[in-house]
C-alpha positions as CSV (number, residue, x, y, z in Angstrom):
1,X,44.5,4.2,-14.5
2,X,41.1,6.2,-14.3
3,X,41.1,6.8,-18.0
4,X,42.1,2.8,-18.7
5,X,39.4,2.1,-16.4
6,X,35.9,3.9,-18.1
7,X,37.1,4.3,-21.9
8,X,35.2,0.8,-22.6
9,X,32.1,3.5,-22.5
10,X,33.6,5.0,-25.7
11,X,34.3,1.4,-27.1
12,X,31.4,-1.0,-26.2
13,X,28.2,-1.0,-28.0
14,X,25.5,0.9,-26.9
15,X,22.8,-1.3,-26.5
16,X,25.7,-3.4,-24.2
17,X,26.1,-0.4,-22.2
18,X,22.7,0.8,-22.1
19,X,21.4,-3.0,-20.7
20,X,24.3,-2.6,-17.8
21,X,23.9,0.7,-16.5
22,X,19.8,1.0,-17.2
23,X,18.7,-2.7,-15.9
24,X,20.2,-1.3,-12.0
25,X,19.0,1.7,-12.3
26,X,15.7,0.8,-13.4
27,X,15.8,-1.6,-10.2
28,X,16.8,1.1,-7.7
29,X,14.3,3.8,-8.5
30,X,11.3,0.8,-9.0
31,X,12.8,0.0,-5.2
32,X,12.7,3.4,-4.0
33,X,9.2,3.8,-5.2
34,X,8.2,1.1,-3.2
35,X,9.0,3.0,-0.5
36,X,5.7,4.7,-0.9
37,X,4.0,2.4,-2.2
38,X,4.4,-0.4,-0.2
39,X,3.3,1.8,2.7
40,X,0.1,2.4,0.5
41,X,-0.7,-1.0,0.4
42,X,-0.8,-2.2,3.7
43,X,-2.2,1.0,5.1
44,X,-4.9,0.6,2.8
45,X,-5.6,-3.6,3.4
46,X,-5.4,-2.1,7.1
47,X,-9.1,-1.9,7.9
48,X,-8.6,0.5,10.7
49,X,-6.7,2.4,8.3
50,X,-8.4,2.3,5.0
51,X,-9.1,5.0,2.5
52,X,-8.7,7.0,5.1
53,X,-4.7,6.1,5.8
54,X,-4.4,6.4,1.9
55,X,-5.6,9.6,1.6
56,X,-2.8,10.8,3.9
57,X,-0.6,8.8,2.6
58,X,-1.6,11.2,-0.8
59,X,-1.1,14.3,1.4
60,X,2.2,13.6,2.3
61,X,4.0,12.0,-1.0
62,X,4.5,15.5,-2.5
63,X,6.2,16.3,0.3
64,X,8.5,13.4,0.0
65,X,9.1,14.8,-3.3
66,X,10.3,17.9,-2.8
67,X,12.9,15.9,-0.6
68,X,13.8,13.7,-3.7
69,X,14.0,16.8,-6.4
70,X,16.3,18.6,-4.0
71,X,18.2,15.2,-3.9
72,X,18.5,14.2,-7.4
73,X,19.4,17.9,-8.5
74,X,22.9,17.3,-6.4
75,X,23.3,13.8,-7.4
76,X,22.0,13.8,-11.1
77,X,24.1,17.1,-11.8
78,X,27.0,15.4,-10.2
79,X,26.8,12.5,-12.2
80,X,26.5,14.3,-15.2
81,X,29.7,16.5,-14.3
82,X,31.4,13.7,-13.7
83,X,30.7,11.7,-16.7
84,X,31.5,14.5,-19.0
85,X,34.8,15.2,-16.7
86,X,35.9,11.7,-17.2
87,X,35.0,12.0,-21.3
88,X,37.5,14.9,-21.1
89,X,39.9,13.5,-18.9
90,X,39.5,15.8,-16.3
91,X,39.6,13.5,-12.9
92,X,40.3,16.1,-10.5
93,X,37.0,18.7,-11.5
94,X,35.1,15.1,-11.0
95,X,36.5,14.6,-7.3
96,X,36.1,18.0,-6.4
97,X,32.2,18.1,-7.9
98,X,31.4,14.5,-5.8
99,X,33.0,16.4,-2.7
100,X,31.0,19.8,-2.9
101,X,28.0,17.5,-3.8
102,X,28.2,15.5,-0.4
103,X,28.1,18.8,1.5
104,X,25.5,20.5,-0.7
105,X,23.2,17.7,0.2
106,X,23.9,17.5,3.9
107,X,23.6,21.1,4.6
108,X,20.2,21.3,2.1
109,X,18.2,17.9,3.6
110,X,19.3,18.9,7.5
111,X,17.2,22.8,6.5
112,X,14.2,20.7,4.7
113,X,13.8,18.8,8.0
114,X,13.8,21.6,10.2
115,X,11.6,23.5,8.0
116,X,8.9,20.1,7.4
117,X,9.1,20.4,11.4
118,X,8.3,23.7,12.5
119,X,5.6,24.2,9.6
120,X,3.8,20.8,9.5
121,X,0.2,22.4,10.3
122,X,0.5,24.7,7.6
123,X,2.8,22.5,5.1
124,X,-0.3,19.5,5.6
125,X,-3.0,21.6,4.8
126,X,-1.4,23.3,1.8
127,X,-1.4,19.7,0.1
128,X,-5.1,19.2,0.8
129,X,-4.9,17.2,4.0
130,X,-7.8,19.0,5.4
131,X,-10.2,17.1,3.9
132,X,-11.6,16.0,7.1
133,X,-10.3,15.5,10.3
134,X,-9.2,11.9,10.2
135,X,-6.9,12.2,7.1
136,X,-5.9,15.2,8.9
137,X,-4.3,13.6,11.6
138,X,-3.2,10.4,9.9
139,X,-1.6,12.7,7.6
140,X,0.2,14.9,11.0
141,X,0.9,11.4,12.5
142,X,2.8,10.2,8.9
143,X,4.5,13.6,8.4
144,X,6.1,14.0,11.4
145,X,8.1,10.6,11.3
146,X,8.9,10.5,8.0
147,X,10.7,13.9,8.2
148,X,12.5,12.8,10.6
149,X,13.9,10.6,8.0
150,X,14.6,13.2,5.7
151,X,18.3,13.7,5.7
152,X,18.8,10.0,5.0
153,X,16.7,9.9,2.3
154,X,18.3,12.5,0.5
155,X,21.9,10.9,1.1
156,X,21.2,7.9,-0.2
157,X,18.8,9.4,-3.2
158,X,21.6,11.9,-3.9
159,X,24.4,9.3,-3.7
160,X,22.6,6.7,-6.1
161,X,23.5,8.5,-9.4
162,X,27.2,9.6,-7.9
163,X,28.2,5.9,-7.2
164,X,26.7,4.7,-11.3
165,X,28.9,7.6,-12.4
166,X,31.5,6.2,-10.3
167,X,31.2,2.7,-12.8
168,X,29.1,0.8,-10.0
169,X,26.0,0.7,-11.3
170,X,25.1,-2.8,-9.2
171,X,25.9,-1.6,-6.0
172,X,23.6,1.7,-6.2
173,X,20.8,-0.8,-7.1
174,X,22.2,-3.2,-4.3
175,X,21.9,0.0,-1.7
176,X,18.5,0.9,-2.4
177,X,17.2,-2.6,-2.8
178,X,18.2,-3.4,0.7
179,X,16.1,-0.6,2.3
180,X,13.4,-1.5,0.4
181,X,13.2,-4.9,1.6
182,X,13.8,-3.9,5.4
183,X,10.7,-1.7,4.7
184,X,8.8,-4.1,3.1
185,X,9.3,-6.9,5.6
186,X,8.9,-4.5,8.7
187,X,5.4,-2.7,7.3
188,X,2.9,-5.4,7.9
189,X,4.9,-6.1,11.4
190,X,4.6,-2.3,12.6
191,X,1.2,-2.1,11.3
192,X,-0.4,-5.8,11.6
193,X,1.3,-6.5,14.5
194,X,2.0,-3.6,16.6
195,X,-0.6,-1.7,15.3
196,X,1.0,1.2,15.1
197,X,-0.9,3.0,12.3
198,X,0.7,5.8,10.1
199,X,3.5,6.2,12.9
200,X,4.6,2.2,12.0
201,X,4.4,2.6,8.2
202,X,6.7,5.9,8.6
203,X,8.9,4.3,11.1
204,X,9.7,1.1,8.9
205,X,10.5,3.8,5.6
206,X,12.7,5.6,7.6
207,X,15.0,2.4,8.9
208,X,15.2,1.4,5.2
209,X,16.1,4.5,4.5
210,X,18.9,4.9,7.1
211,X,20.2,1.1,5.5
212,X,20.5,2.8,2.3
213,X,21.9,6.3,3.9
214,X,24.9,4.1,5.9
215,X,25.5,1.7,2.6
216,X,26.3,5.0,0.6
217,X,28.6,6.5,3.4
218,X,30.7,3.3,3.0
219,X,30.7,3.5,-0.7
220,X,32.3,6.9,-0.7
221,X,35.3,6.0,1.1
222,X,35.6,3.1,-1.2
223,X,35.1,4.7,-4.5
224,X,36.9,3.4,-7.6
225,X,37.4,6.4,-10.4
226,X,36.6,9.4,-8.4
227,X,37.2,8.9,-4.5
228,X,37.4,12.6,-3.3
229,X,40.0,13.8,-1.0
230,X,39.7,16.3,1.9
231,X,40.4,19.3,-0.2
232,X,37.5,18.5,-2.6
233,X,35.0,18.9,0.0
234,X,36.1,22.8,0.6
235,X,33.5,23.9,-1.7
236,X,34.1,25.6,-5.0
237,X,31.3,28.3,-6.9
238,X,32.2,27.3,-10.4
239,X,32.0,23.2,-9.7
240,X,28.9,24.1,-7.3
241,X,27.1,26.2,-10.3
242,X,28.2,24.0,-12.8
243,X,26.8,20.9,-10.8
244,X,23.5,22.7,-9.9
245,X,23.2,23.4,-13.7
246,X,23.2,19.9,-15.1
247,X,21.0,18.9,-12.1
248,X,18.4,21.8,-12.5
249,X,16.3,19.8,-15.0
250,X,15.9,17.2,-12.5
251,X,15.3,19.4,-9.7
252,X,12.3,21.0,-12.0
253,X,11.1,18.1,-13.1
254,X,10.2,17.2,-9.4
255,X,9.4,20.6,-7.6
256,X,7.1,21.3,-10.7
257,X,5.0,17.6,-10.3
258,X,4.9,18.7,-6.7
259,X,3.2,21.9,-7.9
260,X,0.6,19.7,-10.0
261,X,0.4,17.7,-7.0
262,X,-0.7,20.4,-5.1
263,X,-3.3,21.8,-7.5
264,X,-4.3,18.1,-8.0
265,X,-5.0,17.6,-4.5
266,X,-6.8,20.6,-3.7
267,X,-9.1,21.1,-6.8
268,X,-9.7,17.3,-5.3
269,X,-11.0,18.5,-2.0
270,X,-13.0,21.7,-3.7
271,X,-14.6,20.0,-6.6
272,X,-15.1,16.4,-4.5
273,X,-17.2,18.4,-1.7
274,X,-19.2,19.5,-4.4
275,X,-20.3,16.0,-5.9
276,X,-23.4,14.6,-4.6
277,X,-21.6,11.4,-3.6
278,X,-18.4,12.8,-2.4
279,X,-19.5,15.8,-0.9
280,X,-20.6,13.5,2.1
281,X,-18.3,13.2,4.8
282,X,-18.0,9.1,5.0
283,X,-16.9,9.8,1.3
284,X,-14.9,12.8,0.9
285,X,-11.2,11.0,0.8
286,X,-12.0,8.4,-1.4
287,X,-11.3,10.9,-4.9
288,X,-7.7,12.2,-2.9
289,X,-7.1,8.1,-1.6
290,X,-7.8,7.1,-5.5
291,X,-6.2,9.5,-7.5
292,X,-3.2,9.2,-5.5
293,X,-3.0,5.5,-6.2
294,X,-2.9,6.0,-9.6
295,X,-0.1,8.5,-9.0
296,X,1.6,5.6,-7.3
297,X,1.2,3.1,-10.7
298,X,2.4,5.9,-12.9
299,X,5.2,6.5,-10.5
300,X,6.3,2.7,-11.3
301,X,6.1,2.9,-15.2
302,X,7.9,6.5,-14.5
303,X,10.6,4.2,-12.3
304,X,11.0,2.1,-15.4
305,X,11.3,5.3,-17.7
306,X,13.6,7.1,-15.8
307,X,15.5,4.8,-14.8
308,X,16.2,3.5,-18.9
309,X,17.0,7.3,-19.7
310,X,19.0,8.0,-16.1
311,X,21.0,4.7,-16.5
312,X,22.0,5.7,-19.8
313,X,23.6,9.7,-18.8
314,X,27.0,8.1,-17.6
315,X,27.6,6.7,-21.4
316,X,26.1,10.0,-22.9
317,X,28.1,12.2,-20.9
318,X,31.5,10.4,-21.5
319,X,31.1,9.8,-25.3
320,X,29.8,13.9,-25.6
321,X,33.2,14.4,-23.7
322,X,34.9,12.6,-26.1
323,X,33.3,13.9,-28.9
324,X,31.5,10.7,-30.2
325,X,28.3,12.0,-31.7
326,X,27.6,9.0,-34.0
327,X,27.3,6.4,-30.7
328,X,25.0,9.6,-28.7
329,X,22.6,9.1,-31.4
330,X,22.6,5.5,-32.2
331,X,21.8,5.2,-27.8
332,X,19.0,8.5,-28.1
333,X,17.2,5.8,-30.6
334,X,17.5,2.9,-29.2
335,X,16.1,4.9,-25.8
336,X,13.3,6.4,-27.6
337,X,12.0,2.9,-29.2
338,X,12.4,1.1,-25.8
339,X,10.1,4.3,-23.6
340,X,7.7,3.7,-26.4
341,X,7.5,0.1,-25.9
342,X,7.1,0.5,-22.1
343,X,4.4,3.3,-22.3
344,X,2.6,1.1,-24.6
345,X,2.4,-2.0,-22.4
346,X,1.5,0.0,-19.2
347,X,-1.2,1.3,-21.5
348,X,-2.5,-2.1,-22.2
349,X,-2.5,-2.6,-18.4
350,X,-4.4,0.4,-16.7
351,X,-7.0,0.2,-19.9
352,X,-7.7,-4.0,-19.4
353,X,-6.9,-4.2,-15.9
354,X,-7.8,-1.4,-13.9
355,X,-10.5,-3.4,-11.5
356,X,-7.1,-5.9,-10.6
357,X,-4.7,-2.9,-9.7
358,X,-7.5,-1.1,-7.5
359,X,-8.0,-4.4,-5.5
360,X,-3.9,-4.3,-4.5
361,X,-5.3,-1.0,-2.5
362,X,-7.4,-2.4,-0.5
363,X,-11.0,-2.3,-3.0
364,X,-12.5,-5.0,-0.9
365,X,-12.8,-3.2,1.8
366,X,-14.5,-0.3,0.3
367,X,-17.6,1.2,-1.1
368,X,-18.7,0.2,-4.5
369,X,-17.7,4.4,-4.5
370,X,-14.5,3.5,-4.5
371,X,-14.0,1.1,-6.9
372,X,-16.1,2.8,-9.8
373,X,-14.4,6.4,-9.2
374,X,-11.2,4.3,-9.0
375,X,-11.4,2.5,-12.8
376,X,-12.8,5.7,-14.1
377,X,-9.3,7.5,-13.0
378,X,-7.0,4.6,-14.2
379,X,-9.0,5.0,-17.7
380,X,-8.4,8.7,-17.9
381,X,-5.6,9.7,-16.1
382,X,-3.2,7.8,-17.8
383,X,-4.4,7.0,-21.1
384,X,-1.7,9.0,-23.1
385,X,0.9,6.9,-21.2
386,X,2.9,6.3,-24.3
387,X,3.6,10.0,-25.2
388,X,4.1,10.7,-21.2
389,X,7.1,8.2,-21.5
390,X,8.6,9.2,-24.2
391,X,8.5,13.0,-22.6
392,X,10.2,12.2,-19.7
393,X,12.9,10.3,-21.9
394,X,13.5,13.6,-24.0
395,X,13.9,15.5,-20.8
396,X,16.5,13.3,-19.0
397,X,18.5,12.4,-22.4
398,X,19.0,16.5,-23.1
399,X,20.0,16.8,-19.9
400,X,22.7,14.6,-20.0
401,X,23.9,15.7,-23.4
402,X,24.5,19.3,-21.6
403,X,21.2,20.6,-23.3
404,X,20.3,21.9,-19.6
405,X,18.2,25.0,-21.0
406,X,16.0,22.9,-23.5
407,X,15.6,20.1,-21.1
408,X,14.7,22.6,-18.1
409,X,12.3,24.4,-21.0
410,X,10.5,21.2,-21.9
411,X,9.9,19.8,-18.3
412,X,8.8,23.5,-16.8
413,X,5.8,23.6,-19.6
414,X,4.6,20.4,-18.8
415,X,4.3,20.5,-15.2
416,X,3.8,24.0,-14.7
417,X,2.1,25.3,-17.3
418,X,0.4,22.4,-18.6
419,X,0.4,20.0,-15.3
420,X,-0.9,22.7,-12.9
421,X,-2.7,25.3,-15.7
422,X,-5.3,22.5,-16.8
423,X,-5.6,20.5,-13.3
424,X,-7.0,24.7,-12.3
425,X,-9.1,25.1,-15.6
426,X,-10.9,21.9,-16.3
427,X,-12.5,21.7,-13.3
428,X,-14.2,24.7,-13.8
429,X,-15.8,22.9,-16.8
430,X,-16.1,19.3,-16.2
431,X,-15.7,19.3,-12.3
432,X,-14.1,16.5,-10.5
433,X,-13.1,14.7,-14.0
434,X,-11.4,17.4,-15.3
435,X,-8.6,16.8,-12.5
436,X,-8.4,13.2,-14.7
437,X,-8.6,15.8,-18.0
438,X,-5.2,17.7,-17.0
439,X,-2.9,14.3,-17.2
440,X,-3.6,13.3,-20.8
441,X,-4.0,16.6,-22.2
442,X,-0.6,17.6,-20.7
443,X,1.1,14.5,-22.2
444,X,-0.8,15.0,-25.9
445,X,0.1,18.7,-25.6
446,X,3.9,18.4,-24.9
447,X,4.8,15.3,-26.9
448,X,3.8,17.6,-30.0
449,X,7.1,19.9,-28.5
450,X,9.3,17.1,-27.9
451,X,9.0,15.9,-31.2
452,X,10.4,19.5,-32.5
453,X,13.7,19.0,-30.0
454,X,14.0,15.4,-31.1
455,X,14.3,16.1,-34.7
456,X,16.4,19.4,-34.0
457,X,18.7,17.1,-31.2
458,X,18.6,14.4,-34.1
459,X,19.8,17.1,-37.0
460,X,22.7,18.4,-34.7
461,X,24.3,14.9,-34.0
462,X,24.0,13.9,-38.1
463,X,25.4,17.3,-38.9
464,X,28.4,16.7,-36.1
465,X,29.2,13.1,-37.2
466,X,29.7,14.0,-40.7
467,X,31.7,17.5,-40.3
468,X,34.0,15.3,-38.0
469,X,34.0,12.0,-41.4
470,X,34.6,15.5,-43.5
471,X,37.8,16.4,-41.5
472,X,39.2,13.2,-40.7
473,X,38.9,12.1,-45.0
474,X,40.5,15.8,-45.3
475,X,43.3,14.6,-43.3
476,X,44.1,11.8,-44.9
């Protein structure tokens, strides 16, 4: 019945199957970046919060981060074993990987809480929130509730993939989408009404996140293709390493931008004390506050991008199972034209209308400081956004093809050696702007590799389909 069930992902067109698994998952990540985001905006239209409150709120997204890498490395690699399990007919390795994945990500987010805890203090000013004392403490006050959150969070990010490998791409988008909207409608309540600051924008994240967390608990007793059993939660070394492996390239894809974050954020605080506007004290958050809004934009176009690239590793994973090269590459180009497209008009966007997406963050009630620095960033930062989409597609789509090693490769040099290597180096030359410098430079830099592994991934698939037309004519 399983196999009746999911063989329409050998069958159906791609650009069918890409449009139904893609369009949910592009909805559930843009959802759970709102998460942050929406806190960002009405901490920062709250006056008695202000740049200040979005300067903390920069402090402590990396930190969320690390939370979602750990997250999406079980439930990424999950849904890649299980995709390729089903394309080989294989049901019970794809129950067994879904079980060991629900207690890998208990046992993992339950130590990251503990540990976000007991090292707060330390964790805070290691992501540059000691830039003076009142981001310091909006930053403690924010931390401390949402990692008490932090187990949910990771359940239901983990889950998301595991239930669109599971062939129920809607509900995943459903489950996120409803914390989201809890958050969204209790933020201005907790922070408006009750005034509760940091504490009520951390508080109204964390019930969404608990919505989301309880949805996915009922899904996986109700599961349609792979519904574990008791015995696949006992856990297993090969389906754990295997899991991990496919997941790793997700995992690095987010600890290393928490690395760049890091840099980011402190070459912030060094260089920005050192500029003769933002070296005074009634100004030093505003470069931390601003450059993490942009962060926040590029984390929606990024929602968009993975989300086109995620949607589509169910499809790629069965029809690499199954041996169906020919459809693999037809989906990698119609991916790669569509990233493009997206890059392109959120290009358009940050280059025309930067003034427009600074005033969402509260502009108005600013310095004219604030504004200026703020277009300058939008300008800079993300001005290779095309080539940074069509990156981030690579990496995802050679995941999902099994291409773990080249997809972990690709990712590690541009976070790590690129992301962090120029956001330490340019400032030593061009000062606070060359923290804007390290984004574009990055993108231009690794595009010029991704274009090698394209043509190579491109080369294998052509060679594949027609050694496969060679054998079946030989046949006949």
């Amino acid at each position: 019945m399983n196999e009746k069930e999911n063989r329409f992902l050998g069958t159906e067109p791609v650009e069918s199957l890409m449009r139904k698994y893609a369009i949910p998952c592009i909805i559930s990540l843009l959802v759970g970046a709102l998460y942050n985001i929406v806190d960002q905006i009405f901490i920062a239209n709250a006056t008695y919060l202000g740049s200040y409150g979005n300067a903390a709120n920069t402090v402590v997204f990396p930190l969320t981060v690390i939370a979602l890498a750990i997250a999406v490395m079980i439930g990424d690699g999950c849904c890649a074993f299980v995709s390729l399990s089903l394309g080989k007919k294989e049901t019970k390795k794809a129950k067994k990987s879904v079980g060991n994945s629900v207690v890998m990500m208990i046992v993992s987010s339950l130590i990251l809480m503990a540990l976000y805890l007991i090292f707060s203090d330390s964790i805070i000013a290691m992501f540059g929130g000691t830039v003076n004392e009142e981001t310091y403490n909006h930053s403690k006050e924010y931390f401390y509730y949402i990692s008490l959150g932090i187990p949910f969070y990771m359940f239901g990010q983990a889950m998301n993939p595991v239930i669109r490998a599971d062939g129920s791409p809607k509900f995943a988008m459903a489950s996120t989408l409803a914390g989201a909207v809890i958050n969204i409608i209790l933020d201005p309540i907790f922070i408006f009404g009750f005034m509760w600051g940091m504490m009520g924008a951390a508080i109204a994240t964390v019930i969404g996140q608990i919505v989301t967390a309880l949805l996915a608990v009922w899904y996986l007793f109700h599961m349609r293709l792979v519904k574990p059993s008791q015995n696949d939660f006992r856990l297993d070394r090969d389906i754990i390493r295997r899991t991990l492996v496919l997941g790793i390239t997700s995992f690095l894809s987010q600890i290393s931008l928490v690395a760049a974050m890091a840099a980011i954020n402190n070459m912030i605080r060094k260089y920005g004390a050192m500029d003769e506007v933002f070296g005074q004290a009634e100004y030093a958050q505003i470069p931390m506050a601003v450059v993490g809004i942009v962060m926040k934009f590029f984390q929606i176009v990024i929602s968009i991008v993975v989300g086109m690239a995620a949607g589509c590793i169910p499809v790629v994973g069965y029809n690499m199972g199954a041996g169906l090269k020919d459809r693999v590459r037809k989906l990698f180009t119609t991916l790669l034209i569509a990233e493009g497209f997206v890059g392109l008009v959120a290009l358009i966007i940050v280059e025309v209308f930067p003034q427009g997406l600074i005033g969402i963050f509260g502009a108005a009630n600013e310095s004219s400081y604030y504004t200026d620095f703020a277009v300058k960033a939008f300008r800079i930062y993300l001005c290779m956004m095309v080539f940074a989409c069509v990156n981030k597609a690579c990496f995802i789509f050679l995941q999902a093809m099994g291409k773990a090693l080249e997809s972990t490769v690709l990712s590690m040099v541009r976070e790590i050696v690129f992301g962090v290597g120029f956001a330490l180096l340019l400032p030593l030359k061009f000062g606070l702007d060359g923290v804007l410098y390290s984004m574009p430079l990055s993108d231009i830099l690794t595009f010029l590799m991704a274009v090698f592994l394209i043509y190579q991934t491109y080369t294998e698939l052509q060679v594949d389909n027609t050694n496969v037309t060679e054998t079946a004519s030989g046949t006949e």
